[in-house]
DOFIDO-422344 format. One record per residue (C-alpha): residue number from 0; residue in one letter; x, y, z. Coordinates in steps of 0.001 Angstrom, whole numbers. Example, Ala and Ser with C-alpha at 12.3 -4.5 7.8 and 13.67 -1.06 7.14 Angstrom:
<kedrens>
<nr 0, rest A, px 12300, py -4500, pz 7800>
<nr 1, rest S, px 13670, py -1060, pz 7140>
</kedrens>
This chain:
<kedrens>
<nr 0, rest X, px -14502, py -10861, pz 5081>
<nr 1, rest X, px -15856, py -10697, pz 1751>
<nr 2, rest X, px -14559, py -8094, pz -1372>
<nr 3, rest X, px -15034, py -4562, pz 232>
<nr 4, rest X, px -14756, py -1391, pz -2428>
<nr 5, rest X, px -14877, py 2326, pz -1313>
<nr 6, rest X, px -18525, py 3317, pz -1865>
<nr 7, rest X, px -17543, py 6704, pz -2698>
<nr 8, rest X, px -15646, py 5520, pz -5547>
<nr 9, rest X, px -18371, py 3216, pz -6752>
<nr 10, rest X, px -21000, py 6472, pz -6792>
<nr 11, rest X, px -18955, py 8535, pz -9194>
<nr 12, rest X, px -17758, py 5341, pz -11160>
<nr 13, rest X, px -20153, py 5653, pz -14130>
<nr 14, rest X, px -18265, py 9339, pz -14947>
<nr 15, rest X, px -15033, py 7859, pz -14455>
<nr 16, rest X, px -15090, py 5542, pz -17493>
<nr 17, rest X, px -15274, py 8126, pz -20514>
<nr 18, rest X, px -11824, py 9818, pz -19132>
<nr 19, rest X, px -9184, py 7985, pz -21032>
<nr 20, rest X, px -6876, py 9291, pz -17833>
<nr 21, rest X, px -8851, py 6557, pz -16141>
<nr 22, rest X, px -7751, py 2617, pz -15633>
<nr 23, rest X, px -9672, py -81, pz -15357>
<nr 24, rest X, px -7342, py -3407, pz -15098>
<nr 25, rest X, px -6205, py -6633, pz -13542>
<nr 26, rest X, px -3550, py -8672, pz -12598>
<nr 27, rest X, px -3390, py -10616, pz -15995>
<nr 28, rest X, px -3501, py -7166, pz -18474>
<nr 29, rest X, px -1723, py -5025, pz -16578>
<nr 30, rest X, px 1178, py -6564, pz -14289>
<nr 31, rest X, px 4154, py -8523, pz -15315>
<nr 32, rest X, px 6683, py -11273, pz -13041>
<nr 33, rest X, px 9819, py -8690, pz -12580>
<nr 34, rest X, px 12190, py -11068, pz -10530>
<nr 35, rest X, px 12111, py -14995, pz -9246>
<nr 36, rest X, px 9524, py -15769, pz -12104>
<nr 37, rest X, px 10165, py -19660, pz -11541>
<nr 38, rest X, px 8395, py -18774, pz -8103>
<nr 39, rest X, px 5682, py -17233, pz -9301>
<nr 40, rest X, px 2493, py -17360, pz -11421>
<nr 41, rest X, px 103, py -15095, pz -12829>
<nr 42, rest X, px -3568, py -17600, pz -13825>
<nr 43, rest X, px -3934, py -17884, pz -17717>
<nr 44, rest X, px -7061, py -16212, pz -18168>
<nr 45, rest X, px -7831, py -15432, pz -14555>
<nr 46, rest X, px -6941, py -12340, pz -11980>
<nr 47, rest X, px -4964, py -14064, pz -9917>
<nr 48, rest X, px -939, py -13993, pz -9075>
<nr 49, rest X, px 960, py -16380, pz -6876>
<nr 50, rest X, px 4424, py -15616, pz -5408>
<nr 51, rest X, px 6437, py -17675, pz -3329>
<nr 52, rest X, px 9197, py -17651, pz -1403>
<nr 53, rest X, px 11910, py -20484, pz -755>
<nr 54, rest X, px 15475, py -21121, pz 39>
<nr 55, rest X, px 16466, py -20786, pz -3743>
<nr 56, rest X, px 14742, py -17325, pz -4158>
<nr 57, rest X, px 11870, py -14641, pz -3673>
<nr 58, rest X, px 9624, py -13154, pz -6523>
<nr 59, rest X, px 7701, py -10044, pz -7122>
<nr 60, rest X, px 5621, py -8375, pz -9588>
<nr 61, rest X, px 4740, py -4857, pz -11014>
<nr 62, rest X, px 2482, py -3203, pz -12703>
<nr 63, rest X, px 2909, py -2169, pz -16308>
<nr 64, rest X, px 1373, py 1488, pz -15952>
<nr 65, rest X, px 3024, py 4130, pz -13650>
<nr 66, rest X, px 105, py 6560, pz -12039>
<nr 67, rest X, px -158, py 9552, pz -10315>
<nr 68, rest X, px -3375, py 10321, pz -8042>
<nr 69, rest X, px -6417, py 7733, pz -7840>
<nr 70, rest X, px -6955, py 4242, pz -6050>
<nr 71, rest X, px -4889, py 1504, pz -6308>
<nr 72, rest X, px -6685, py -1486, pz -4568>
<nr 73, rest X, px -5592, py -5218, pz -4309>
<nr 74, rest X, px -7106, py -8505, pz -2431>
<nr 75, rest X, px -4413, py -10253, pz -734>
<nr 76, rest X, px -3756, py -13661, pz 1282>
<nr 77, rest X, px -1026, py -13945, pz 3538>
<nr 78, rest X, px 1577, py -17089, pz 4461>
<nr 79, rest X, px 107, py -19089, pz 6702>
<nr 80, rest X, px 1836, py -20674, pz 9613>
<nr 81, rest X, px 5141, py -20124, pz 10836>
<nr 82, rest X, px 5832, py -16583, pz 8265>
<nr 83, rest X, px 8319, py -15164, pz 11101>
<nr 84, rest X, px 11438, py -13428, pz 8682>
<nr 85, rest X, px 9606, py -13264, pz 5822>
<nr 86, rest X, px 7714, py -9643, pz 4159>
<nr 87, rest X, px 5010, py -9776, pz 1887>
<nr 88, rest X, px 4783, py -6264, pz 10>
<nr 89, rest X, px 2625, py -4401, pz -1640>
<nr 90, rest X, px 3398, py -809, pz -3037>
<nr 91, rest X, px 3703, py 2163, pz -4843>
<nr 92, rest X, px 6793, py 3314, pz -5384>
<nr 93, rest X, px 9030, py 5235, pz -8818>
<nr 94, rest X, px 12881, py 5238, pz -9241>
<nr 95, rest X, px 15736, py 6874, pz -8621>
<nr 96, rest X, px 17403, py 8189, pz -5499>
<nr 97, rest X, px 14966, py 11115, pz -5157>
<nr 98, rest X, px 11818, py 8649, pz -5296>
<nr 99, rest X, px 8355, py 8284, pz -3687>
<nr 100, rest X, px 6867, py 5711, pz -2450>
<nr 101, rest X, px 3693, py 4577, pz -559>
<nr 102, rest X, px 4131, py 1193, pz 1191>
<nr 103, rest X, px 1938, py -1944, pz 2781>
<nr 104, rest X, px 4232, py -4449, pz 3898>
<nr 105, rest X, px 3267, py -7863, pz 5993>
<nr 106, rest X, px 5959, py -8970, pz 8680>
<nr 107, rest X, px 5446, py -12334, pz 9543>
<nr 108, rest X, px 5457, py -14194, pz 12716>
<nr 109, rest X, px 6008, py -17782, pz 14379>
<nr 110, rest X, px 2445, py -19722, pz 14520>
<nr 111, rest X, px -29, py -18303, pz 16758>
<nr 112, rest X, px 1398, py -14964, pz 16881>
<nr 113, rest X, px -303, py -11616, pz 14627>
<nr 114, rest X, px 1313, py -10298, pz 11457>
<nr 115, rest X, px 2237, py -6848, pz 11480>
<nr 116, rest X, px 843, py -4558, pz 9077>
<nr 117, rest X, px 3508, py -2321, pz 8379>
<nr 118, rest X, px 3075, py 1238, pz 6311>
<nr 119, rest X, px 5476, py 3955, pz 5228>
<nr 120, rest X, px 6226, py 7031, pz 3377>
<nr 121, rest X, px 8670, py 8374, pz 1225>
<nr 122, rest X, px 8830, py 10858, pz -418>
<nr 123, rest X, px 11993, py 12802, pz -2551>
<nr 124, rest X, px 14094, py 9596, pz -1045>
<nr 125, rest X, px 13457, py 10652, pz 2324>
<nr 126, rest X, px 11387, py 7614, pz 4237>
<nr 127, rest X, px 11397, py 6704, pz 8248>
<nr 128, rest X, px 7739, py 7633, pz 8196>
<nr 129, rest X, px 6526, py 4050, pz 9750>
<nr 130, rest X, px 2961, py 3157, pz 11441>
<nr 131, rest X, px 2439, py -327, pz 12244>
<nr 132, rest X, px -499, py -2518, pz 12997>
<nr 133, rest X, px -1960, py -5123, pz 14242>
<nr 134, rest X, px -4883, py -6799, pz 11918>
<nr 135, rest X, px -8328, py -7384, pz 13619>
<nr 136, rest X, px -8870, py -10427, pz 11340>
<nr 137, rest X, px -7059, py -13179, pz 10502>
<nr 138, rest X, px -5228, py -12846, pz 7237>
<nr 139, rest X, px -4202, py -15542, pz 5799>
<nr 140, rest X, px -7748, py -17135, pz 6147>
<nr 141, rest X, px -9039, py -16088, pz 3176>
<nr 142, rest X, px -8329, py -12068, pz 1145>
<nr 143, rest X, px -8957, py -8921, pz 2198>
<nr 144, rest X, px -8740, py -5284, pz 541>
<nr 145, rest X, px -6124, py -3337, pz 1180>
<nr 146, rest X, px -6033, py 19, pz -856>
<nr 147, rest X, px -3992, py 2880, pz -1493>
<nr 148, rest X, px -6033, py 6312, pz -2004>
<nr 149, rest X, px -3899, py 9667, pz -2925>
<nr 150, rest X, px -4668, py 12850, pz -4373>
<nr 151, rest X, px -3131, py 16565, pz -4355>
<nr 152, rest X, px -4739, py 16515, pz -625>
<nr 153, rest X, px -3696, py 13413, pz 1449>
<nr 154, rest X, px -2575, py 9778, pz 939>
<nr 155, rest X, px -5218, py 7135, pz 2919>
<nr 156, rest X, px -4153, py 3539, pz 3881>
<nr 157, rest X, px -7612, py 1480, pz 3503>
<nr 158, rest X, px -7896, py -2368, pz 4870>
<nr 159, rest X, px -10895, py -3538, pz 3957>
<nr 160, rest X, px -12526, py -371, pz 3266>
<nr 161, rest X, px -11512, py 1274, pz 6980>
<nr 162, rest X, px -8831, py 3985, pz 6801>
<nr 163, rest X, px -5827, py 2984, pz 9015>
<nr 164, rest X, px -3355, py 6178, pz 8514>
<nr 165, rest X, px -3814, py 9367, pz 6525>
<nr 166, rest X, px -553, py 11338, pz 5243>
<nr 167, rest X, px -1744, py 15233, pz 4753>
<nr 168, rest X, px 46, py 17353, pz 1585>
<nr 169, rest X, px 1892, py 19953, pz 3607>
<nr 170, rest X, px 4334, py 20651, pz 484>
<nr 171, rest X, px 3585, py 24225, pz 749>
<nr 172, rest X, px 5436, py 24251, pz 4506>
<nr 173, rest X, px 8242, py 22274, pz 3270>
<nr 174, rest X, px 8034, py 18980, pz 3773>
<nr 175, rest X, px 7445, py 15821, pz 1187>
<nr 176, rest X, px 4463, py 14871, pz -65>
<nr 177, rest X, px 3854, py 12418, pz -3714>
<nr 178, rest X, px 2852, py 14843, pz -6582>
<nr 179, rest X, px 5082, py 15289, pz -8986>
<nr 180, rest X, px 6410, py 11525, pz -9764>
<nr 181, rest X, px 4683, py 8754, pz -11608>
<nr 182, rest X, px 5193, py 5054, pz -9535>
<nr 183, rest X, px 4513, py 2121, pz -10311>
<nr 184, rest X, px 2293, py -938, pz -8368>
<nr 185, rest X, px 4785, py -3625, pz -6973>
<nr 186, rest X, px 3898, py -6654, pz -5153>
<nr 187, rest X, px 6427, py -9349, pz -3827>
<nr 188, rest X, px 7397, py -11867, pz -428>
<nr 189, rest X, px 11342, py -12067, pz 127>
<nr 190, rest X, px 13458, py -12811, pz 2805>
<nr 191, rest X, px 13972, py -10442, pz 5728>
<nr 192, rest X, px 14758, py -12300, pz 8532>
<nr 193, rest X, px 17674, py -9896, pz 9575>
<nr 194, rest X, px 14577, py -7136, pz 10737>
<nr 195, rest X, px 11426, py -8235, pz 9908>
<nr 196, rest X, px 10260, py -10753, pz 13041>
<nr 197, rest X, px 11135, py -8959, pz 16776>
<nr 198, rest X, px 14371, py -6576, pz 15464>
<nr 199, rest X, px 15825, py -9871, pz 13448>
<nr 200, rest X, px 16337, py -12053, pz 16505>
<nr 201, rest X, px 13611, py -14687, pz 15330>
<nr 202, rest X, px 14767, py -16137, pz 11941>
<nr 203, rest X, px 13098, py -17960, pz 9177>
<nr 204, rest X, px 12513, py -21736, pz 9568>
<nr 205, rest X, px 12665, py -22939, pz 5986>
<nr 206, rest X, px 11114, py -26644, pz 6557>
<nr 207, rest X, px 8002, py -24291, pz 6200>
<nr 208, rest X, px 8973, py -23435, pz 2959>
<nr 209, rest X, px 7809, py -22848, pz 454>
<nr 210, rest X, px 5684, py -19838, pz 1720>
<nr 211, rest X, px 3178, py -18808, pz -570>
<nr 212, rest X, px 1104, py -15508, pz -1104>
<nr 213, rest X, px -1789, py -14996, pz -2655>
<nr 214, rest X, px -3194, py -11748, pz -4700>
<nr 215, rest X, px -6238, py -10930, pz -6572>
<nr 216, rest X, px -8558, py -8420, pz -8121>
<nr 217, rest X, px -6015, py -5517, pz -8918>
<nr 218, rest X, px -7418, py -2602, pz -9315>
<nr 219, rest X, px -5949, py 631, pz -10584>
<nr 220, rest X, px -8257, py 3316, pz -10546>
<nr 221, rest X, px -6010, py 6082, pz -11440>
<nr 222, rest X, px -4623, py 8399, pz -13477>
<nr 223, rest X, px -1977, py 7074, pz -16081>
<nr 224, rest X, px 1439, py 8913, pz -15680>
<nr 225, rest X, px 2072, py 10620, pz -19035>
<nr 226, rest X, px 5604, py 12285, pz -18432>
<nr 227, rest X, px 5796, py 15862, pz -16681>
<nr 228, rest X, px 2593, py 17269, pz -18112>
<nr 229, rest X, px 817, py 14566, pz -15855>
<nr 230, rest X, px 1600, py 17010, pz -12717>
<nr 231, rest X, px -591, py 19336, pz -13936>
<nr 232, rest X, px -3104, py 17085, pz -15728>
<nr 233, rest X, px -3820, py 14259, pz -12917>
<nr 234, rest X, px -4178, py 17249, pz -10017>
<nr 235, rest X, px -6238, py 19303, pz -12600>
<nr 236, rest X, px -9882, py 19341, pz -10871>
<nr 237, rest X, px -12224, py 18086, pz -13311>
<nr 238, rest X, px -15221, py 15731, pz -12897>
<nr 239, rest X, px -13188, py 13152, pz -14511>
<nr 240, rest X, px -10392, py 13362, pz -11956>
<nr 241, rest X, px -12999, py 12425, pz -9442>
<nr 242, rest X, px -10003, py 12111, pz -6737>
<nr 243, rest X, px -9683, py 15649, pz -6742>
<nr 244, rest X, px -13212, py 16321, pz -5734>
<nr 245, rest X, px -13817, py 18613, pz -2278>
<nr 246, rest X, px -15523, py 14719, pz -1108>
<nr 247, rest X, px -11927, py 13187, pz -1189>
<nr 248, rest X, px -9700, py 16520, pz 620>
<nr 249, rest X, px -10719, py 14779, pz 3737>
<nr 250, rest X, px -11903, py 11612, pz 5599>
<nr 251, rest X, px -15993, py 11972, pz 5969>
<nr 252, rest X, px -16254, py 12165, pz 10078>
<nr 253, rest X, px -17727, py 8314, pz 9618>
<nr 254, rest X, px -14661, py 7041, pz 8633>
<nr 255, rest X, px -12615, py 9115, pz 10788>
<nr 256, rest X, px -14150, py 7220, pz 13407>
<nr 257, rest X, px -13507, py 4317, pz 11952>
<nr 258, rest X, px -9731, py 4867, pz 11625>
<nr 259, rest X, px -9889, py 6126, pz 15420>
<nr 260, rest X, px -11587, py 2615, pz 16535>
<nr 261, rest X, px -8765, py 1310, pz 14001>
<nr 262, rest X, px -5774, py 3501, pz 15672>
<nr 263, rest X, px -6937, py 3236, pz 19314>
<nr 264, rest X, px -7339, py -665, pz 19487>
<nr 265, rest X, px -4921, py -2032, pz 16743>
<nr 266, rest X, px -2010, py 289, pz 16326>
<nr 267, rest X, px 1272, py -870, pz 17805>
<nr 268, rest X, px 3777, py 1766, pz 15982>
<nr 269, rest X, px 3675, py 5620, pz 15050>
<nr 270, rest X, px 6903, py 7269, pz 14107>
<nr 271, rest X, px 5483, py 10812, pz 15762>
<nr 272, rest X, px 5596, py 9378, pz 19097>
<nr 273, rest X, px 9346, py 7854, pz 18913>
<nr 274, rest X, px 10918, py 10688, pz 20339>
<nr 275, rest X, px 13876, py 8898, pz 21130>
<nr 276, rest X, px 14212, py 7874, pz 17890>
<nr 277, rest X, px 14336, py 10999, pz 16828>
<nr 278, rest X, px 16478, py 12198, pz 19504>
<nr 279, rest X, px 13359, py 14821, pz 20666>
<nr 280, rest X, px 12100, py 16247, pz 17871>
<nr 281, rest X, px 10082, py 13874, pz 15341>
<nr 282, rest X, px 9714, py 14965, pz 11577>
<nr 283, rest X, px 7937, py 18467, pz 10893>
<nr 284, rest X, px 4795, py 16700, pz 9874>
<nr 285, rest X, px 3760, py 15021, pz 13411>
<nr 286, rest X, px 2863, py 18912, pz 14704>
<nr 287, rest X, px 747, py 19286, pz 12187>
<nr 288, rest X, px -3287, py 18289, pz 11728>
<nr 289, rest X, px -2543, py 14585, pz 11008>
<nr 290, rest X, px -6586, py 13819, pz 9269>
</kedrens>
């Protein structure tokens, strides 16, 4: 599939522009190698970052900017082959103990079999939020979108423009939700053999290596994290925060029936329904409206 953006987004782009809240970047202005940099690459001149992954070392990269609220979109080609042990990541996340996060990671798998596209939640340190899923597509033939949408209402999971997962704001009942914390945009491929392919018990074969991801066309549409008075600024609803518009508090019923065609046929994983995991009684959340 070819370079899918959020229509909605494009409509109200023209306003978006003036706001000096607003970002408009790509790999090459606005992210930087953070670790393994002799297995990575960021194009002279170009929007394009390579990492790799072989027996010497991983690599990652992040963004410069930390934001709160907006899009955050990337295109992304996975390992080929034989990936099984290996995670290719891409997320939001800030620091500290007490941090949020919003997370795409890519479990690989022996030749033949599907990735797993795995998502998760944290928020105030407190994670175990997981939805995995099958892609309908191949990806490591060619990129595809995957974007992260949040606002003061709900967090969206996007691959190639159809929502996956939504996580609703129910801070007002108590539990977690991303508003108050400025995170950065990471990206990386590393070595988790010990979890990532069948519980651990298929490890990585490294006369595959080197295994190589690809990423392009980063996008951050979003608002730039200025310190504390960001909390009230990037929620405040203006037209230039278009996020915070009454068109992004909830998924239009088209795409709800897209993520339901998406949920119903491709989902392999949701954390609500592990009740033995949970010993009975999943996280406060699952009871309430999930979209």
């Amino acid at each position: 599939m070819g370079r899918l953006f959020l229509v909605p987004i494009l409509l109200v782009f023209g306003s978006i522009l003036s706001d000096p809240s607003y970002v408009e970047a790509n790999i090459v202005k606005s992210m930087y190698i953070n670790w393994g940099s002799q297995n990575s690459a960021i194009g002279p001149g170009s929007d394009n970052l390579q990492l790799i992954l072989d027996q010497s070392s991983g690599s990652g990269a992040q963004s410069k900017r930390q934001f709160l609220f907006g899009s955050v979109e990337m295109l992304i080609k996975l390992v080929p082959g034989n990936s099984a042990g290996t995670v290719t990541a891409y997320y939001l996340s800030s620091k500290g103990d007490r941090h949020d996060e919003i997370d795409f990671e890519f479990l690989g798998n022996v030749s033949g079999q599907p990735y797993i596209i795995h998502t998760n939640i944290y928020t105030q340190g407190v994670g175990s939020r997981e939805q995995q899923f099958h892609p309908w597509f191949d990806p490591t033939n060619g990129y595809h979108n995957y974007t992260i949408h949040w606002n003061p209402t709900e967090v969206v999971w996007y691959v190639d423009s159809l929502p996956i997962r939504v996580f609703r704001n129910y801070a007002s009942e108590g539990i977690g939700y991303p508003n108050e914390q400025g995170m950065r945009v990471y990206t990386s491929i590393w070595d988790a053999d010990n979890w990532a392919t069948r519980g651990g018990l298929v490890k990585i074969d490294w006369t595959c290596a080197p295994f190589r991801a690809g990423f392009q066309s980063f996008r951050p549409r979003a608002c730039k994290w200025n310190g504390q008075v960001s909390i009230t600024q990037c929620a405040a609803q203006t037209a230039a925060n278009w996020w915070t518009s009454p068109a992004y508090s909830q998924l239009s019923y088209s795409k709800l029936g897209q993520m339901t065609w998406v949920r119903d046929n491709y989902m392999i994983y949701d954390y609500c329904k592990d009740y033995k995991r949970f010993n009975g009684q999943v996280p406060p959340e699952c009871s309430k409206p999930q979209f």
